[in-house]
Backbone as CSV, one residue per row, in Angstrom:
resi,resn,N_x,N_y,N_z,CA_x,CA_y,CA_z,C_x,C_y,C_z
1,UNK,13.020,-16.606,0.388,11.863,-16.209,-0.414,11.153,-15.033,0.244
2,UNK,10.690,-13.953,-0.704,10.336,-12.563,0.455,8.697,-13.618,0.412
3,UNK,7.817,-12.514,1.273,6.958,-12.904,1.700,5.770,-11.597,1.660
4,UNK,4.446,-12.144,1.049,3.560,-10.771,1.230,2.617,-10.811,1.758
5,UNK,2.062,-10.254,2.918,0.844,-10.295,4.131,-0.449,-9.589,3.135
6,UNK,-1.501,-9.984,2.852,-2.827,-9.577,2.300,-3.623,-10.482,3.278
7,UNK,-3.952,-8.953,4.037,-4.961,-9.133,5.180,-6.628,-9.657,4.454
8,UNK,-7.300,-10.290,4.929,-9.112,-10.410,4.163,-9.672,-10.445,5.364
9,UNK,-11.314,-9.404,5.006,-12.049,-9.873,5.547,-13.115,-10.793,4.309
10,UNK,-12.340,-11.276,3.839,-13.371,-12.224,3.027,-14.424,-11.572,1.721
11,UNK,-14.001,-10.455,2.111,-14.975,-9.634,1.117,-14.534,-9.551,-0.359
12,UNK,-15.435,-9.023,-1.455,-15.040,-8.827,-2.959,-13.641,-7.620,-2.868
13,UNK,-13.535,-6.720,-1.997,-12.725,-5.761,-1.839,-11.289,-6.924,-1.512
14,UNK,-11.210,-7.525,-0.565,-9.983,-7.580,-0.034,-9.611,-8.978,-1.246
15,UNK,-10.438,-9.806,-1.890,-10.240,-10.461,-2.598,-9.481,-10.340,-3.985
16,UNK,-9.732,-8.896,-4.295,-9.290,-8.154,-5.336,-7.564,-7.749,-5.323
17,UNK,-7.133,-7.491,-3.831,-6.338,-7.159,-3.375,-5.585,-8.386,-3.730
18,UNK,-6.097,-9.723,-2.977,-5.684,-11.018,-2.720,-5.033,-11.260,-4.294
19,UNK,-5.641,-11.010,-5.363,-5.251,-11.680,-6.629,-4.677,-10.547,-7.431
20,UNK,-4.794,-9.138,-6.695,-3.360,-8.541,-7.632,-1.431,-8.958,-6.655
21,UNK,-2.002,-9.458,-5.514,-0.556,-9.953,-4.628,-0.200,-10.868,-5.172
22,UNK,-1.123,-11.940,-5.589,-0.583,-13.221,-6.322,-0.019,-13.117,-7.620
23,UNK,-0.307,-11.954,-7.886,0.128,-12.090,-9.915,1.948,-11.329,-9.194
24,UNK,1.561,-10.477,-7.871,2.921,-9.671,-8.000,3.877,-10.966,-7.396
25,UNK,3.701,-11.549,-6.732,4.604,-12.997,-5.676,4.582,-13.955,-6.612
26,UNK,4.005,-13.795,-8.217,4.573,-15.076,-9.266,5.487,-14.243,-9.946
27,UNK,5.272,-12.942,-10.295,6.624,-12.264,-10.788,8.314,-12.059,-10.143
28,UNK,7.739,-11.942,-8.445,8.964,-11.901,-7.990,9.338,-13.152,-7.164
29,UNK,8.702,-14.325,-7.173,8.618,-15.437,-6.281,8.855,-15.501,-4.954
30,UNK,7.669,-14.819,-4.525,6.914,-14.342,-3.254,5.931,-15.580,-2.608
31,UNK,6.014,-15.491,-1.688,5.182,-16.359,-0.762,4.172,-15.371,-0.105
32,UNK,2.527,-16.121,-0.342,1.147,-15.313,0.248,1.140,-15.509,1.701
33,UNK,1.084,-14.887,2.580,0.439,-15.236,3.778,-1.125,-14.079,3.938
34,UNK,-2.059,-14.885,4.238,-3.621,-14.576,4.008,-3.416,-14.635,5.644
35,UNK,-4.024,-13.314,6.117,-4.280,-13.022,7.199,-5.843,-12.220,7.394
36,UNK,-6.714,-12.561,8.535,-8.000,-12.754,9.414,-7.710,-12.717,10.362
37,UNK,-8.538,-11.511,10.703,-8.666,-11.366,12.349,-9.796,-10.678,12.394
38,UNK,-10.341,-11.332,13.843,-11.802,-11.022,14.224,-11.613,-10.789,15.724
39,UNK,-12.483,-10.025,15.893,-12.537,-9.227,17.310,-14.149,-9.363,18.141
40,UNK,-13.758,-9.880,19.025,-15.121,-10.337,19.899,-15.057,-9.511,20.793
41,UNK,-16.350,-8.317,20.724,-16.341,-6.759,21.583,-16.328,-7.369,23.218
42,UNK,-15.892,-7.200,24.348,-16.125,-7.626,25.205,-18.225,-7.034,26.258
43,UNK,-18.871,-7.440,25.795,-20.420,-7.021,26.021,-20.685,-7.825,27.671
44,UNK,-19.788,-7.852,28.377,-20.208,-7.986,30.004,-20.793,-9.988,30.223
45,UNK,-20.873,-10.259,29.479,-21.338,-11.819,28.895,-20.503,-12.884,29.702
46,UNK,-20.758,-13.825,30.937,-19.672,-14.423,31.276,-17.933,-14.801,30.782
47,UNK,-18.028,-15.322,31.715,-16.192,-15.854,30.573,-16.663,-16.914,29.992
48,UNK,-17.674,-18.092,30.232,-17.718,-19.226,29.252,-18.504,-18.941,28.323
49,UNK,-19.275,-17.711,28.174,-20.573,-17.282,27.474,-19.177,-17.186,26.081
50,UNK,-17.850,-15.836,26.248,-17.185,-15.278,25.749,-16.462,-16.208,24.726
51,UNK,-15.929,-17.531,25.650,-15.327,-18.719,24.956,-16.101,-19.121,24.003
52,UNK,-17.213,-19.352,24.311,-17.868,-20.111,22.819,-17.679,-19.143,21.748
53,UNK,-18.289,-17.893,22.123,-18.170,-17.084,20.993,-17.028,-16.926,20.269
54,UNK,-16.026,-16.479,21.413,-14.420,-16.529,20.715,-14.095,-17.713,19.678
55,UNK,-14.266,-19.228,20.511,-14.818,-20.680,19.887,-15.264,-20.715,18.673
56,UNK,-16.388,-19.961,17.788,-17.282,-19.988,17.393,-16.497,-18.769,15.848
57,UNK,-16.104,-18.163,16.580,-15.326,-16.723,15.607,-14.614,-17.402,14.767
58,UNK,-13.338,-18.409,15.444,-12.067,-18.491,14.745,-12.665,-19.808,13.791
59,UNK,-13.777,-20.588,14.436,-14.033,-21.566,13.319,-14.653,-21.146,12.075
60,UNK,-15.580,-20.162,12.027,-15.739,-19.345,10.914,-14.642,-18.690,10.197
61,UNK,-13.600,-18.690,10.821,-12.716,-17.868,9.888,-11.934,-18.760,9.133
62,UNK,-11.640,-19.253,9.815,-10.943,-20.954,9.797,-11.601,-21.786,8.642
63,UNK,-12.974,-21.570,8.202,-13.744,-21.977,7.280,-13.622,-21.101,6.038
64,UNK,-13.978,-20.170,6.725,-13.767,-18.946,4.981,-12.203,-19.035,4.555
65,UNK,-11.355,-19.139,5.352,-10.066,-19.226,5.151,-9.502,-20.728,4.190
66,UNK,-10.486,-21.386,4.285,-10.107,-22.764,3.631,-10.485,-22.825,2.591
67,UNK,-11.378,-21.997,2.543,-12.197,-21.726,0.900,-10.935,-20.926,-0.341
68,UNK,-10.692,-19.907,0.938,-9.740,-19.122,-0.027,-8.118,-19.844,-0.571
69,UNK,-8.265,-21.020,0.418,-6.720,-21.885,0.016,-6.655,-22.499,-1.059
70,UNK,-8.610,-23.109,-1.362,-9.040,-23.737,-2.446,-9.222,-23.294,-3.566
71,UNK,-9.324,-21.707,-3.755,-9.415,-20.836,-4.923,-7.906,-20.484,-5.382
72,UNK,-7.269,-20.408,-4.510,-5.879,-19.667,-4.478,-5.374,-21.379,-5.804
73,UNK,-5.587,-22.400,-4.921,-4.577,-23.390,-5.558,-5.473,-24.254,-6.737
74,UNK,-6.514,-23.687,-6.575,-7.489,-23.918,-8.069,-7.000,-23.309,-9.194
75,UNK,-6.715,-21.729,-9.271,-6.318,-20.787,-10.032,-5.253,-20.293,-10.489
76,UNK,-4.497,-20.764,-9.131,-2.798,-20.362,-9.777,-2.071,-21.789,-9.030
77,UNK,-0.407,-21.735,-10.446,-0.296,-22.791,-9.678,1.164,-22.266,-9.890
78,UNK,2.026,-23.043,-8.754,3.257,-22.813,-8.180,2.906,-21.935,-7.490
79,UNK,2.290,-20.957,-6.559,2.186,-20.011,-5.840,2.349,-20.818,-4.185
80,UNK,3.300,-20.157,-3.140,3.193,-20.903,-2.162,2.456,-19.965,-1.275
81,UNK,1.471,-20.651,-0.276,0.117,-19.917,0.053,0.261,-20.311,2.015
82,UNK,0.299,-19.347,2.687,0.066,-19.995,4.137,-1.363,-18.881,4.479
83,UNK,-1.554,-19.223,6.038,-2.723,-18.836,6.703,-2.607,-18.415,8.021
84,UNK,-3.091,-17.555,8.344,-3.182,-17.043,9.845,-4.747,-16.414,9.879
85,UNK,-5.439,-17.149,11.179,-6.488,-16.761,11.457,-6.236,-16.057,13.420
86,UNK,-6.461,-14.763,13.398,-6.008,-14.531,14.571,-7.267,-13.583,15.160
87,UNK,-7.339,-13.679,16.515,-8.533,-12.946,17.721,-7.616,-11.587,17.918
88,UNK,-8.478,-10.511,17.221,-7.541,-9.275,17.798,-7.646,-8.200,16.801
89,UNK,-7.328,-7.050,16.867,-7.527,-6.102,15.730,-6.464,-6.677,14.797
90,UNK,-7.073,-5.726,13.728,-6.174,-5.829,12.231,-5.016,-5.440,12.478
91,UNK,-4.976,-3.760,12.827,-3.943,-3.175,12.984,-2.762,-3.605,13.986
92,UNK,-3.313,-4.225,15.247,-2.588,-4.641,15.703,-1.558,-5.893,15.483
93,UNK,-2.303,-7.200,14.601,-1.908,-7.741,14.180,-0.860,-7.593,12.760
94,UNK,-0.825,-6.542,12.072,-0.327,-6.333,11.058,1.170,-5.726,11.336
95,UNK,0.519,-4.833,12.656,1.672,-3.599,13.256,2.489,-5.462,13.496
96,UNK,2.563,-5.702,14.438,2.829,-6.791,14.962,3.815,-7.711,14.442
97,UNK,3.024,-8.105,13.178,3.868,-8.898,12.098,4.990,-7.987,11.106
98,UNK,4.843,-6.722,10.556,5.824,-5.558,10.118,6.809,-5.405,11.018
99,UNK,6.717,-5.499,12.387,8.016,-5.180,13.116,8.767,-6.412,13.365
100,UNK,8.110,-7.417,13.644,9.019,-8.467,13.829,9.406,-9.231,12.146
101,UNK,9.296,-8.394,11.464,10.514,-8.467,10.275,10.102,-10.018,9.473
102,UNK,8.444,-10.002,10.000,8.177,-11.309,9.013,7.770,-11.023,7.729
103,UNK,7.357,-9.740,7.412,6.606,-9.701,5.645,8.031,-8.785,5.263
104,UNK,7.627,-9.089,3.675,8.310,-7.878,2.950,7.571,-6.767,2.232
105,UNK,6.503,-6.831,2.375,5.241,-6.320,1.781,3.824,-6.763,2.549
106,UNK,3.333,-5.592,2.310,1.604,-6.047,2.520,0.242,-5.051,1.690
107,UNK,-0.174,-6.284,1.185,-0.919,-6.116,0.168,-2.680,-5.863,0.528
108,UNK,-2.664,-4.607,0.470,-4.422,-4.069,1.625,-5.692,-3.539,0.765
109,UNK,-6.778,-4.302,0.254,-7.676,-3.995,0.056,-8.126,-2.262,0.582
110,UNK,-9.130,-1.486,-0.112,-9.311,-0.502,0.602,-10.786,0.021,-0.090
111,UNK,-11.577,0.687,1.078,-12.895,0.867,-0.122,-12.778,2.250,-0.159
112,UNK,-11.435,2.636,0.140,-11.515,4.578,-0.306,-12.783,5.374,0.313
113,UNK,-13.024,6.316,-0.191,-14.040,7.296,0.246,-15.016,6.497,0.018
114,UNK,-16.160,6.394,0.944,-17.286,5.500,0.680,-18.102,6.344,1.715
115,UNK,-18.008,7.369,2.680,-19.098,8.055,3.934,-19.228,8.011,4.548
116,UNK,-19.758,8.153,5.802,-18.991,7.389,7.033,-19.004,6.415,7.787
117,UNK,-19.671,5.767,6.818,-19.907,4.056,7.043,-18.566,3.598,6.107
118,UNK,-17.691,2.589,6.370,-16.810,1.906,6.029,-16.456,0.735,6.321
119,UNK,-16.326,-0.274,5.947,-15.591,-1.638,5.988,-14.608,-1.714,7.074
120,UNK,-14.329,-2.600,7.355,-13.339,-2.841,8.258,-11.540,-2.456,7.222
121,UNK,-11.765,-3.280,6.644,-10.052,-2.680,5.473,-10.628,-1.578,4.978
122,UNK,-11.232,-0.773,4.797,-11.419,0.918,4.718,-11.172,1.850,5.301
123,UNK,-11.643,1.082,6.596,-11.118,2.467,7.972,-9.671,1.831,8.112
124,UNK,-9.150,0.618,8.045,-8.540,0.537,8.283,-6.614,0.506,7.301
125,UNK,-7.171,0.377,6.278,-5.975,0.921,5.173,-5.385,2.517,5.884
126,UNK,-6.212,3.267,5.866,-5.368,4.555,6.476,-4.578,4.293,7.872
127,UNK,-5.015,4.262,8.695,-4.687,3.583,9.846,-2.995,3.319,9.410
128,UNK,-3.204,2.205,9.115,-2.315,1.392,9.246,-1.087,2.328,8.518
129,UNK,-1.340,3.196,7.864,-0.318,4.171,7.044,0.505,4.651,8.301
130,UNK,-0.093,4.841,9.463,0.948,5.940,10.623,1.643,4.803,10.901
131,UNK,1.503,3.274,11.043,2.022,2.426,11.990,2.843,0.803,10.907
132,UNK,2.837,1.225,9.577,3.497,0.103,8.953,5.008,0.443,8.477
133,UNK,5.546,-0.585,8.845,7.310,-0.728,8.590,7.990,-1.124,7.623
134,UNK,7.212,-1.745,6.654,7.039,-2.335,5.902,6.603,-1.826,4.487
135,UNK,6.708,-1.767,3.304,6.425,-1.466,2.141,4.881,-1.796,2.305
136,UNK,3.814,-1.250,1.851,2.441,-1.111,1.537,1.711,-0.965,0.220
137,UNK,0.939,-1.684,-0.055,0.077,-1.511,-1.214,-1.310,-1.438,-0.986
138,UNK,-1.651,-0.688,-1.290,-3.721,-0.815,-1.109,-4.072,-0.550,-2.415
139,UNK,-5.374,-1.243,-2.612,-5.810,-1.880,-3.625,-7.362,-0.915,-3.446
140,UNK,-7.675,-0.342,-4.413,-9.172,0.594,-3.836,-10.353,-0.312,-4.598
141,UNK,-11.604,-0.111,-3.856,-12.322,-1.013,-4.298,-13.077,-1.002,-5.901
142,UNK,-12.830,0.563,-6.324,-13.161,1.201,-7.497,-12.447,1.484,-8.545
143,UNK,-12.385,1.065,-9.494,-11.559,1.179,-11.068,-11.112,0.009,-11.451
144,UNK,-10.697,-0.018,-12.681,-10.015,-0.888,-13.357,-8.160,-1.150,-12.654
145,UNK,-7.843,-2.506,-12.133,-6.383,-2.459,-11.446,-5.754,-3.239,-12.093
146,UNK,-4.411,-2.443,-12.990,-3.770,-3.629,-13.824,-2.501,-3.552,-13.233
147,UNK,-1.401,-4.438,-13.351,-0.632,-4.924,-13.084,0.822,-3.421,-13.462
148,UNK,1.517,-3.368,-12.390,2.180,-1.891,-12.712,2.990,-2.143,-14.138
149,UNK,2.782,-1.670,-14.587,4.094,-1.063,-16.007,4.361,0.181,-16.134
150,UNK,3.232,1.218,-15.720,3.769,2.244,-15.334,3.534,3.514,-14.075
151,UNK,4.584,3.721,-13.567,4.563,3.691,-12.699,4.697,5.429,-12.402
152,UNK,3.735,5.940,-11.434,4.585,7.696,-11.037,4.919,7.625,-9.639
153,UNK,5.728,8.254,-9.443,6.699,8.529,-7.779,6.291,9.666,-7.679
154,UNK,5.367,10.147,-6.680,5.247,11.526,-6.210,5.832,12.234,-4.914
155,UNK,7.148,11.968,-5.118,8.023,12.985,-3.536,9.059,13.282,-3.500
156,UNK,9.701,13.930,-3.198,10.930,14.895,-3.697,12.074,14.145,-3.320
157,UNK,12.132,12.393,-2.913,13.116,11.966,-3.136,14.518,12.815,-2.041
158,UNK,14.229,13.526,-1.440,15.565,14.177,-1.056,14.845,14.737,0.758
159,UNK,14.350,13.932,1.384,13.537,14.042,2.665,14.660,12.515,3.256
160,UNK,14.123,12.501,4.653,14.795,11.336,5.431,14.335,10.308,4.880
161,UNK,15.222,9.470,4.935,15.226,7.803,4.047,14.952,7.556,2.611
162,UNK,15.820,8.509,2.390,16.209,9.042,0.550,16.915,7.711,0.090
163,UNK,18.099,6.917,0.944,18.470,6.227,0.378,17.780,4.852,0.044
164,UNK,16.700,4.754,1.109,15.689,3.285,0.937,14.709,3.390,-0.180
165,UNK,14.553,5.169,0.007,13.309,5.100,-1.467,14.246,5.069,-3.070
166,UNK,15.548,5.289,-2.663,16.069,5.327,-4.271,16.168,3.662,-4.409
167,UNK,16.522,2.537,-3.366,16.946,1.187,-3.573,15.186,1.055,-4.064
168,UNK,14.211,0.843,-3.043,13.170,0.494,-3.262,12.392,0.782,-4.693
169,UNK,12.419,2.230,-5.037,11.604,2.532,-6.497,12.562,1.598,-7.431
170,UNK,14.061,1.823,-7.532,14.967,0.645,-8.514,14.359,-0.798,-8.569
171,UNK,14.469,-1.480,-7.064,14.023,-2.735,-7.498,12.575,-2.853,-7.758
172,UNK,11.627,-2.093,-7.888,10.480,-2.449,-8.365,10.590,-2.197,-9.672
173,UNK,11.104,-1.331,-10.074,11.112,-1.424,-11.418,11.518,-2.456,-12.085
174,UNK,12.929,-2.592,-11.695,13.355,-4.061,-12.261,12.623,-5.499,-12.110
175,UNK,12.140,-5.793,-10.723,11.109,-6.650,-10.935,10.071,-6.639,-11.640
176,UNK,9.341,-5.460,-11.957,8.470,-5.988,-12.705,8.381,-5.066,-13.890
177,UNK,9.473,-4.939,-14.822,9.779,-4.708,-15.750,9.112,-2.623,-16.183
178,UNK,8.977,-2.134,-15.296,8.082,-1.257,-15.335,8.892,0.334,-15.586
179,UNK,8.359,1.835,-16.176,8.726,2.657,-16.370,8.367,3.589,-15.069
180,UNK,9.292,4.142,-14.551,8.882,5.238,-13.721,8.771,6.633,-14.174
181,UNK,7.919,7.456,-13.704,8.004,9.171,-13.762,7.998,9.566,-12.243
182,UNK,8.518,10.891,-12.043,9.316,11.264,-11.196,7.867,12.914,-11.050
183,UNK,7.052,13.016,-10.432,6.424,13.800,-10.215,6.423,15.195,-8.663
184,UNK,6.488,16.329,-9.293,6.730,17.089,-7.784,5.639,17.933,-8.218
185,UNK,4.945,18.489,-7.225,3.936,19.067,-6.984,4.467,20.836,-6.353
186,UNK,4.504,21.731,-7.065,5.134,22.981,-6.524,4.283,24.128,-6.235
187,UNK,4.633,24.946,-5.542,3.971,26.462,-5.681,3.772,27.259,-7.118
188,UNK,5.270,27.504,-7.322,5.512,28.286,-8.369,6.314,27.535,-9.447
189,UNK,7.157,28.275,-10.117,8.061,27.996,-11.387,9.546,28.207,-10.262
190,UNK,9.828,29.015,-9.844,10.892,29.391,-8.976,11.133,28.120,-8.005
191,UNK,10.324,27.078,-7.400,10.011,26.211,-6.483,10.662,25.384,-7.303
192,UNK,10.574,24.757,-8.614,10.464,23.688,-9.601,12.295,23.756,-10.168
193,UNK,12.786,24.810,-10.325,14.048,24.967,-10.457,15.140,24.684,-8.884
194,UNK,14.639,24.875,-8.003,15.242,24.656,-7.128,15.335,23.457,-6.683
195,UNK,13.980,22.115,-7.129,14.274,21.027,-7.276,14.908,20.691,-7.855
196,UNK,14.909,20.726,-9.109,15.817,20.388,-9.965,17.604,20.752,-9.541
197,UNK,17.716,21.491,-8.868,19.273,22.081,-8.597,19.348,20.782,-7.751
198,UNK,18.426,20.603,-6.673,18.993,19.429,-5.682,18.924,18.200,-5.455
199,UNK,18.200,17.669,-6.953,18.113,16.770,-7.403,19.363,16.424,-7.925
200,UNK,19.753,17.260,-8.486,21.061,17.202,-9.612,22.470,17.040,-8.587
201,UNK,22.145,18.030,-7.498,23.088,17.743,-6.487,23.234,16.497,-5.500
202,UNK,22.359,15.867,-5.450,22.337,14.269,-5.328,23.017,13.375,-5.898
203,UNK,23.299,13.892,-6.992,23.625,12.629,-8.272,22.120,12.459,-8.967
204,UNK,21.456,12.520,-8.474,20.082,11.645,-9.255,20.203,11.492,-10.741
205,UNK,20.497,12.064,-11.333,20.443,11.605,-13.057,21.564,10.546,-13.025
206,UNK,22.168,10.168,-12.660,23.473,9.112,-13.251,22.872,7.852,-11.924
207,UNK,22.736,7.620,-10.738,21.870,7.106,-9.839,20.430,6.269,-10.605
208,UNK,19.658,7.391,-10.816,18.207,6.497,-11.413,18.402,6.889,-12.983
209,UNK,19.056,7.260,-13.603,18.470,7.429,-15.348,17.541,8.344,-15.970
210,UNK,17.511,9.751,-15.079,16.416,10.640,-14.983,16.310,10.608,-16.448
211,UNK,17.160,10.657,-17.865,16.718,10.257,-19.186,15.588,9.714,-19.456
212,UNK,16.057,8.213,-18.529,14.526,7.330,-18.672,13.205,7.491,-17.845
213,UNK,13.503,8.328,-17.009,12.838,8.250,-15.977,12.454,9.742,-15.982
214,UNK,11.411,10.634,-16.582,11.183,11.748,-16.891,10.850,12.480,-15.646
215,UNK,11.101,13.598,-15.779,10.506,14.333,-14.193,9.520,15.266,-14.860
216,UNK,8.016,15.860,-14.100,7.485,16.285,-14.593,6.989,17.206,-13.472
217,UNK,6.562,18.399,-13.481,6.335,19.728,-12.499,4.878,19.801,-12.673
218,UNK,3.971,19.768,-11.553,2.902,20.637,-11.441,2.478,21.336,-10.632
219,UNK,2.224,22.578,-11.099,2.062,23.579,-10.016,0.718,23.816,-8.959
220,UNK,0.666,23.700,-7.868,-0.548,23.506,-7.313,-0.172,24.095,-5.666
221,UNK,-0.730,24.517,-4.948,-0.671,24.909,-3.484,-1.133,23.554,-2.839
222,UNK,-1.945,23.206,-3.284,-2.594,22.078,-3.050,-1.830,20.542,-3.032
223,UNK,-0.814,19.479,-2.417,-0.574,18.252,-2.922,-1.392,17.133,-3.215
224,UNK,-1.918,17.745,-2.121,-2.837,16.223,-2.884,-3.693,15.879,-4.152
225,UNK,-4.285,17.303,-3.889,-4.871,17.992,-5.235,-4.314,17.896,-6.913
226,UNK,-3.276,17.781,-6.659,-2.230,18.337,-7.459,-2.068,17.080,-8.123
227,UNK,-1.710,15.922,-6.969,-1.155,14.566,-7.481,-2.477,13.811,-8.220
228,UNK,-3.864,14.094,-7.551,-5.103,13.565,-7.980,-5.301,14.180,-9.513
229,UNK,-5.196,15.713,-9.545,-5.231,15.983,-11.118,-3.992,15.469,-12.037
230,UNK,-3.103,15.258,-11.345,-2.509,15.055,-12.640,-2.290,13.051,-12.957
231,UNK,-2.872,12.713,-12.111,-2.613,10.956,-12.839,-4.121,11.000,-13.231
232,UNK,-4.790,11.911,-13.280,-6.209,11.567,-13.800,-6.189,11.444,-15.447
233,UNK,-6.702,10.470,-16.201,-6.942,10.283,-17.094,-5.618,9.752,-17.792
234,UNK,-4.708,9.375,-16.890,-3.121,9.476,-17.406,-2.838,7.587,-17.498
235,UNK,-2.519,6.978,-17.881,-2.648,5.413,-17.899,-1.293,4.609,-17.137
236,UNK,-1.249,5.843,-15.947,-0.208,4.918,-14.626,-0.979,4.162,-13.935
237,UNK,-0.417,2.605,-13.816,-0.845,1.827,-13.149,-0.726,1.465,-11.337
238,UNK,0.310,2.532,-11.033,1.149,2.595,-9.867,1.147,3.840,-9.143
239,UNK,0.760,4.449,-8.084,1.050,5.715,-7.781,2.117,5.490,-6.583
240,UNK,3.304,6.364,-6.459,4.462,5.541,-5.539,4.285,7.046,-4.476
241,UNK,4.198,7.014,-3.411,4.513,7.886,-2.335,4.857,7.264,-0.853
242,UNK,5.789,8.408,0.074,6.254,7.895,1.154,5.664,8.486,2.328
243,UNK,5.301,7.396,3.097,4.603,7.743,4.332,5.253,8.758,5.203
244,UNK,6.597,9.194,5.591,6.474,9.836,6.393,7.267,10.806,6.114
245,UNK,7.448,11.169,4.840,8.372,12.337,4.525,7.595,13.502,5.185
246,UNK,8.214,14.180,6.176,6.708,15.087,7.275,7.562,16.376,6.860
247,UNK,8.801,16.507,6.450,8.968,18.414,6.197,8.290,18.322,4.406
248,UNK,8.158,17.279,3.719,7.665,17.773,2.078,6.333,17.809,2.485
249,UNK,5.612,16.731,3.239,3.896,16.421,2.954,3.096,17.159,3.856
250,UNK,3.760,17.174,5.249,2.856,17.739,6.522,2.794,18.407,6.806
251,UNK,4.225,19.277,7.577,4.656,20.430,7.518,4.195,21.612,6.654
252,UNK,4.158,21.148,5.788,3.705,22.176,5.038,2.262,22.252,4.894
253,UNK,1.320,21.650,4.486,-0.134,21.399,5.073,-0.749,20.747,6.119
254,UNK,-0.030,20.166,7.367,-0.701,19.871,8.289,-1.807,18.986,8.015
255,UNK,-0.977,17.743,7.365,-2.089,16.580,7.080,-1.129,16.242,6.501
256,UNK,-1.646,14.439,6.894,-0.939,13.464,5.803,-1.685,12.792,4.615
257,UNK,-0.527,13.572,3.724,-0.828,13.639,2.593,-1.290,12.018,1.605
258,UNK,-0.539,11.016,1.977,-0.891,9.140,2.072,-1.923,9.114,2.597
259,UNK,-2.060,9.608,3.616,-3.484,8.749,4.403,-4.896,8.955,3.367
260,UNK,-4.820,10.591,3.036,-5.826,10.994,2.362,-5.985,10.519,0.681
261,UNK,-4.666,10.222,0.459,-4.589,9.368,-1.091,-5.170,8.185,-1.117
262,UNK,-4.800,7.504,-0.262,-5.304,6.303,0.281,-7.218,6.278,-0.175
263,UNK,-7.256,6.906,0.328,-9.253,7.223,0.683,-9.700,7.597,-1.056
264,UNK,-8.950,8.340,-2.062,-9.238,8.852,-2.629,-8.614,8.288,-4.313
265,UNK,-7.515,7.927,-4.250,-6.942,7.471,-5.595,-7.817,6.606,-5.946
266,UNK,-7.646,6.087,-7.080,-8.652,4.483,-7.600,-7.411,4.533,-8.178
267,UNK,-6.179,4.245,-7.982,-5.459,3.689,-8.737,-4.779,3.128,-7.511
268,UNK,-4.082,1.856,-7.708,-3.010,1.033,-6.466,-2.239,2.162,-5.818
269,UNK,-1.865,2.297,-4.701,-0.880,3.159,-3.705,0.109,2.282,-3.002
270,UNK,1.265,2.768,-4.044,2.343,2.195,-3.234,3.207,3.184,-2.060
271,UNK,2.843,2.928,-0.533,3.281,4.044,0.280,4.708,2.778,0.901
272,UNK,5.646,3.872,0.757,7.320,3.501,1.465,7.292,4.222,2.733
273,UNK,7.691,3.282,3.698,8.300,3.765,4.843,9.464,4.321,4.744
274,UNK,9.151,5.827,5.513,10.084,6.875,5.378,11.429,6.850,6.202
């Protein structure tokens, strides 16, 4: 049974997250693991002063965490639900669990651009973009989030680990019954044909069904820019990009181009490890 990590800090944000993972782990019969972690700053305080507090942390979490077992199996049923309450950063704990090959997914609340005050899953959704192994979803705390049916892929597909993003975009589709578009972000008109040549030289049309699966060009210097104007007002439920394609996203602007989507989409971000 795969398995999907949706970290909480208990909040309306990560809760939101929590119940678009559950609708996706009844479609593909997925198992929740609800993960908490709290961090006790070390403030010079004896070692038994530290214990209680530490003491004191995990039973609170341990409490909010029981609440959420009770909503989970109030509301949905057949869903199989576990718990981890752990002392320690997020990131570390998440990095942690992605490498040792326990999730198949992880499902991350995010409060996007908010100033420079942020939530703990706010600062920390980007973050976790340089250091997850694992397929990623963040959930932003703003807009309407429905369930993918349709879906846009924004990356040229033809960068390192071409062959995991062609398996990966396939089986999501097929799981959850959904349409993809195939989006590239270019300089010019001259840029947009030359994709297309090496797309074609891939195989890609007989591979994914480029028929069904439309490709669409917008021209912009700008990517990120580019990808933000054009799903605006557009009724994709899914925005698909890969974390570390670094000669399409970085290289060329010197920034990662995910991290900053992350902060900024209001629509779900599905980022693939590259």
């Amino acid at each position: 049974m795969k398995k999907i990590l949706v970290p909480t800090d208990f909040s309306e944000t990560a809760n939101k997250a929590r119940d678009y993972a559950i609708q996706l782990a009844q479609l593909i019969e997925a198992e929740i693991i609800l993960l908490n972690t709290f961090h006790v700053p070390y403030t010079g305080a004896s070692a038994g002063t530290l214990l209680n507090i530490d003491k004191i942390a995990i039973e609170e979490s341990e409490k909010a965490m029981k609440l959420q077992l009770e909503y989970v199996n109030s509301n949905y049923a057949n869903i199989k639900v576990s718990t981890l309450c752990r002392s320690g950063l997020l990131i570390d704990s998440v990095t942690r669990i992605s490498e040792n090959n326990e999730v198949d997914l992880i499902v991350l609340g995010t409060t996007g651009a908010s100033g420079v005050i942020e939530n703990m899953l706010g600062s920390n959704a980007s973050a976790l973009v340089d250091n997850v192994t694992v397929p990623m979803i963040t959930i932003p705390k703003e807009g309407n989030i429905n369930f993918p049916k349709h879906i846009v892929a924004a990356n040229d597909l033809m960068d390192s680990g071409e062959e995991n993003v062609f398996n990966a975009l396939k089986e999501l589709a097929v799981e959850t019954y959904s349409t993809i578009d195939f989006l590239f972000i270019v300089n010019e008109e001259d840029q947009a044909q030359k994709k297309i040549k090496r797309l074609k030289a891939a195989d890609f049309d007989s591979r994914f069904d480029s028929e069904y699966h439309p490709f669409h060009f917008k021209e912009n210097e700008n990517i990120e820019e580019g990808i933000l104007e054009y799903i605006e007002n557009k009724d994709f439920d899914l925005l698909v990009v890969v974390a570390h394609q670094r000669s399409f996203w970085e290289n060329l602007f010197h920034k990662s181009i995910s991290k900053s989507l992350v902060k900024h989409a209001k629509l779900p971000i599905l980022i693939l490890p590259g």
